[in-house]
C-alpha positions as CSV (number, residue, x, y, z in Angstrom):
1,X,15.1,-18.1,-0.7
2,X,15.4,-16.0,2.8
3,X,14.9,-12.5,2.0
4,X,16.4,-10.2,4.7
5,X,17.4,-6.6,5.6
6,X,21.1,-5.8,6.4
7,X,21.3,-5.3,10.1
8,X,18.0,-6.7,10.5
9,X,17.7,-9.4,13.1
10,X,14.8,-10.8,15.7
11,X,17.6,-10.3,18.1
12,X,20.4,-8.3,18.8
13,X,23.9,-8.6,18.8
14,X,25.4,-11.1,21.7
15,X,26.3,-8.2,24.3
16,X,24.5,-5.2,22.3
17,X,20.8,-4.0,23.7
18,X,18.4,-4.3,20.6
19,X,17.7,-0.4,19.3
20,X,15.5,0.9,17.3
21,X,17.9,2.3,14.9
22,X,21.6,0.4,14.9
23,X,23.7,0.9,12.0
24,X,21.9,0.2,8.6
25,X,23.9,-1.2,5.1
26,X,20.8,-0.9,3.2
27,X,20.4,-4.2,1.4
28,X,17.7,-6.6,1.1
29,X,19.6,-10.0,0.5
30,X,18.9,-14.0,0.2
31,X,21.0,-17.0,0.8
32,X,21.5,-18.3,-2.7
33,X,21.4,-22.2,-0.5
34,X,20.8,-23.8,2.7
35,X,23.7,-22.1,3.9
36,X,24.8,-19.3,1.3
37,X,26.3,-17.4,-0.1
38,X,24.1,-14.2,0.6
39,X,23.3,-12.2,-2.5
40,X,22.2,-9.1,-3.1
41,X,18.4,-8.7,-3.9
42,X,17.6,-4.9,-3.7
43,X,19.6,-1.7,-2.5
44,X,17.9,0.9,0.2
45,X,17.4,4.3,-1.6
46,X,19.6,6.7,-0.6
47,X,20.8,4.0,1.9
48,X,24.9,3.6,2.2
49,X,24.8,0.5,0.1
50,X,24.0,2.9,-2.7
51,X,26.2,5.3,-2.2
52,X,28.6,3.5,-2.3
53,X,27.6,1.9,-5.3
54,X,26.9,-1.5,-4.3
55,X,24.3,-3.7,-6.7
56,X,21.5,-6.5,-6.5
57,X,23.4,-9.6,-7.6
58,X,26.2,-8.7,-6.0
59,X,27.6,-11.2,-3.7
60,X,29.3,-10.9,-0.4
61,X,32.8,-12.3,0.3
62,X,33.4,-10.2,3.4
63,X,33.5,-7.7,5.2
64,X,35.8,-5.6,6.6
65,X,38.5,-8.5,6.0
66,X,36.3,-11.2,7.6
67,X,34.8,-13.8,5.8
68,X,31.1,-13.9,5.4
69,X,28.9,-17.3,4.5
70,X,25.2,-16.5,4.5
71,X,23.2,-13.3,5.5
72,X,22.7,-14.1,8.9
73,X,26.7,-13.9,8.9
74,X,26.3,-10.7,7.3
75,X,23.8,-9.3,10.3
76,X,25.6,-10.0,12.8
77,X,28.9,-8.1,11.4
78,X,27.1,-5.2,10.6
79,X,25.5,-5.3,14.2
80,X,29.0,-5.5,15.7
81,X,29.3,-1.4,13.9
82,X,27.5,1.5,15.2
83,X,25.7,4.4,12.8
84,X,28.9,6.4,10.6
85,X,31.5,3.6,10.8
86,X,33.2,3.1,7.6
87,X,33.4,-0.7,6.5
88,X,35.3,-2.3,3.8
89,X,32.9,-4.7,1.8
90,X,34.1,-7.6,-0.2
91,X,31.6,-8.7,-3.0
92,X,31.5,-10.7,-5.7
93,X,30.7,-9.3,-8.9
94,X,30.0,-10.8,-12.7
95,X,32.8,-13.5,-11.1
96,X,35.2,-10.7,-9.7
97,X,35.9,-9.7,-6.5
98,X,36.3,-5.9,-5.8
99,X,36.4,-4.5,-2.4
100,X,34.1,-1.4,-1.9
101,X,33.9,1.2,1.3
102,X,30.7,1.7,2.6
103,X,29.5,4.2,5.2
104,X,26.9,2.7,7.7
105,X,24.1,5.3,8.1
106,X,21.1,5.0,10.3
107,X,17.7,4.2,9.0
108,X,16.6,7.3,11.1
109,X,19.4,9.6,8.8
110,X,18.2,7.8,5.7
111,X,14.4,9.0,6.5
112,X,15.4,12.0,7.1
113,X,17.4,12.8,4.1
114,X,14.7,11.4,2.2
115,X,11.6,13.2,3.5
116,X,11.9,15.6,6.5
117,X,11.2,19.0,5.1
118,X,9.5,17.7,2.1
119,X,5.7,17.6,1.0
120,X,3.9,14.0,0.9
121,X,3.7,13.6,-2.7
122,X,0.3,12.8,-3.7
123,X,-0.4,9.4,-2.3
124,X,-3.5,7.1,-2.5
125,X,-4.4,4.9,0.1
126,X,-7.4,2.5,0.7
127,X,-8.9,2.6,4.4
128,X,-9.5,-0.9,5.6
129,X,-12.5,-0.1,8.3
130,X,-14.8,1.8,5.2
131,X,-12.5,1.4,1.9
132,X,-12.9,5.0,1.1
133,X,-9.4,6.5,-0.6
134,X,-7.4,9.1,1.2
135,X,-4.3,11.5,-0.1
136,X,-1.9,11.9,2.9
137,X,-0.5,15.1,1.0
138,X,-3.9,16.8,1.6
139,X,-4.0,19.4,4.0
140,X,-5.8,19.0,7.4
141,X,-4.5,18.2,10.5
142,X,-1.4,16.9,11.7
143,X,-1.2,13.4,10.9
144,X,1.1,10.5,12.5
145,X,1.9,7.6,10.3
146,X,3.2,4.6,10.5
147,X,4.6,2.6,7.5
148,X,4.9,-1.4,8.8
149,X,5.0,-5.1,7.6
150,X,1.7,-6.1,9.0
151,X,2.4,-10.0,7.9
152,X,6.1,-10.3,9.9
153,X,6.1,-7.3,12.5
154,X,5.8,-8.7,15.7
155,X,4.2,-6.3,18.4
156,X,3.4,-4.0,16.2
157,X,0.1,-3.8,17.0
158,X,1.1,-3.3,21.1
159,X,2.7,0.2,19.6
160,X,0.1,1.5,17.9
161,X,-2.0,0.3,20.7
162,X,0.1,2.7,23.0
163,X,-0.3,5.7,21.1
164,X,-4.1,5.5,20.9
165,X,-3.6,5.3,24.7
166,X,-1.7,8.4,24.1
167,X,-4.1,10.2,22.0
168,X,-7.0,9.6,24.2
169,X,-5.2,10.6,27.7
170,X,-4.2,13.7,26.1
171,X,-7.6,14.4,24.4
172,X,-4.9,15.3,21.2
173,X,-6.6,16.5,17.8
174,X,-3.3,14.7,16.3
175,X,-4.5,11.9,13.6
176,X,-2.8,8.6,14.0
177,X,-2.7,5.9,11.2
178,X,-1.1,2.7,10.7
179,X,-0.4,2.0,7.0
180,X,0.6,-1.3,5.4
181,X,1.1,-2.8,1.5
182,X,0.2,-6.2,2.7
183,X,0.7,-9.0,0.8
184,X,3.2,-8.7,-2.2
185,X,1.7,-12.1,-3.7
186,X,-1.8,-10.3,-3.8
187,X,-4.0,-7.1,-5.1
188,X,-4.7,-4.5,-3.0
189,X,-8.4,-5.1,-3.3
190,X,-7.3,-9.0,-2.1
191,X,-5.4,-7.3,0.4
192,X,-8.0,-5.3,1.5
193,X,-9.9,-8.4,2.0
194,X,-7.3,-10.0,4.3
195,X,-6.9,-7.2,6.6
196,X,-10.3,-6.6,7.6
197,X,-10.2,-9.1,10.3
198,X,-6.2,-7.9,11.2
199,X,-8.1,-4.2,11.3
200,X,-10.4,-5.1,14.4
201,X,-7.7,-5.9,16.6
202,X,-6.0,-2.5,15.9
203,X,-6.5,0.5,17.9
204,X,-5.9,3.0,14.9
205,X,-7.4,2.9,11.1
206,X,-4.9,1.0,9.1
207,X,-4.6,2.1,4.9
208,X,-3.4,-0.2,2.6
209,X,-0.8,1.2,0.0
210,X,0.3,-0.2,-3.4
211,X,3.6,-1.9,-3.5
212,X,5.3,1.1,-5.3
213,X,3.8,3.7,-2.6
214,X,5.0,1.5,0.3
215,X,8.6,1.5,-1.5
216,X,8.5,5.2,-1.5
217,X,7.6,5.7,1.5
218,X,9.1,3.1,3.7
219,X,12.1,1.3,4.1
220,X,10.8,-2.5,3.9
221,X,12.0,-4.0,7.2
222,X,9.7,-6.3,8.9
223,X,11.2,-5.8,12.5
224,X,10.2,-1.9,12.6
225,X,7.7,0.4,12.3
226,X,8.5,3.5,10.0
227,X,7.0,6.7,11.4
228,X,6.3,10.1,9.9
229,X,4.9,13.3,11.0
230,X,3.1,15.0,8.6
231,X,1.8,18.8,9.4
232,X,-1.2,20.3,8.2
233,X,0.4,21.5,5.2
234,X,1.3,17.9,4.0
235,X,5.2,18.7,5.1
236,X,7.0,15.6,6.5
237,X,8.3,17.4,9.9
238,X,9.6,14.1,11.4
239,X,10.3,9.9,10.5
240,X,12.2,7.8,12.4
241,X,11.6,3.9,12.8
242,X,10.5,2.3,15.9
243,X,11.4,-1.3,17.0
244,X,8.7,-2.7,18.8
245,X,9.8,-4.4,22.4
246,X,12.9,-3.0,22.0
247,X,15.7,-1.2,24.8
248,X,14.4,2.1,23.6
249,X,10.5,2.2,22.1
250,X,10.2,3.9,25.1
251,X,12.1,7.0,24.4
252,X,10.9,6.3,20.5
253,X,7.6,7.3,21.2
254,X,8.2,10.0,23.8
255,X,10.3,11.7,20.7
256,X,7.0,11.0,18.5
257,X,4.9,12.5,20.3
258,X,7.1,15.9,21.0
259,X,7.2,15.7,17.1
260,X,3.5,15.4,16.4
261,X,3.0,17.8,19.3
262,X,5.7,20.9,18.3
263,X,4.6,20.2,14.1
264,X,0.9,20.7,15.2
265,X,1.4,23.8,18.3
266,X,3.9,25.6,15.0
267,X,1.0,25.5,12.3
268,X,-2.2,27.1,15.2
């Protein structure tokens, strides 16, 4: 089975510039065969999927009165919406259909909801480059984060290769990490294996987190990173996601850096 992320897609909707942060269902969903229908597999946290009370194994019969096949079917309406449209979903449930409204959030509103204002819980995480375990809720320095598929994200490692450029130009005290749960399939120790080699070609130390960790503290999407800024105090002061290559990464990072810039100039 295809696992995807509603309103996930290598490309953007025909006429629509690909954004870092479209409208977001919140649903990570399979084709049940070659060519549907797309079931429900897991529900985004605090995503509009679960407000609205929609469930893994749920099935989708369509939305917003138009009839939809497979997942990719299901992208590419969601794609068609922008962030705080209200949609109509169709699903079908223990045999039953029953329509359900949905409010599309952003992945940027459901980050911030979930963590901006709030203290890291108490986290550990493996360094790849030494394999020595750090807490990101410790207190420090300010600390940029970002949470990514290392296996599927495509020019990831172009992003975090710009904001080491960043770092050094401006001489900034700001730590930057990439951090990653790897392979589901494997152990973090096999993980940490694996990475080792991805690790050289990165600018910035990469963690490895367990699966539950990465869940926490991540929405899984293997199109975007998932940035945080965390202050000295171990508060979360800004996340947003980042889609590499896209219309606006540009802008992205300029409103990362201000973050990590304000969060660390506030704290002196």
């Amino acid at each position: 089975m295809l696992v995807m992320t509603a309103a996930v897609a290598p490309t953007a909707a025909k006429g629509k510039p690909r954004s870092s942060n479209p409208a977001f269902l919140g649903v990570g969903m399979q084709d049940a065969g070659t060519i549907g229908p797309c079931e429900i597999g897991t529900v985004t946290k605090d995503s509009g999927a679960q407000v609205a009370g929609l469930r893994a194994g749920d099935v989708f019969v369509a939305i917003d009165g138009t009839a939809v096949g497979s997942c990719d079917s299901v992208i590419t309406l969601i794609q068609t919406h922008e962030p705080g449209d209200l949609t109509k979903i169709e699903v079908r449930r223990g045999g039953v259909s029953t329509t359900i409204p949905a409010k599309l959030l952003s992945r940027a509103e459901v980050m911030r909801q979930r963590f901006v204002g709030q203290p890291i819980p108490m986290t550990t995480l493996i360094r790849v480059d030494d394999l020595t375990a750090g807490d990101l809720s410790s207190r420090g320095k300010t600390t940029i984060v970002g949470w990514f598929d290392q296996k599927n994200c495509v020019g990831c490692e172009t992003v975090f290769g710009s904001i080491a450029q960043w770092q050094k130009k401006t001489r900034s005290a700001i730590s930057v990490l990439g951090a990653t749960a790897g392979d589901i399939r494997k152990s973090v120790p096999e993980n940490l294996e694996t990475l080792k080699q991805y690790q050289r070609g990165l600018d910035v130390p990469l963690l490895v987190a367990d699966q539950d960790t990465f869940a926490d503290l991540a929405i899984t999407d293997p199109d975007r990173i998932h940035f945080m800024v965390i202050d000295c105090r171990g508060v979360v002061q800004y996340a947003a996601p980042l889609a590499p290559e896209a219309d606006d990464t540009a802008a992205v990072l300029d409103e990362l850096y201000a973050a990590a810039e304000q969060a660390s100039r506030r704290l002196k």
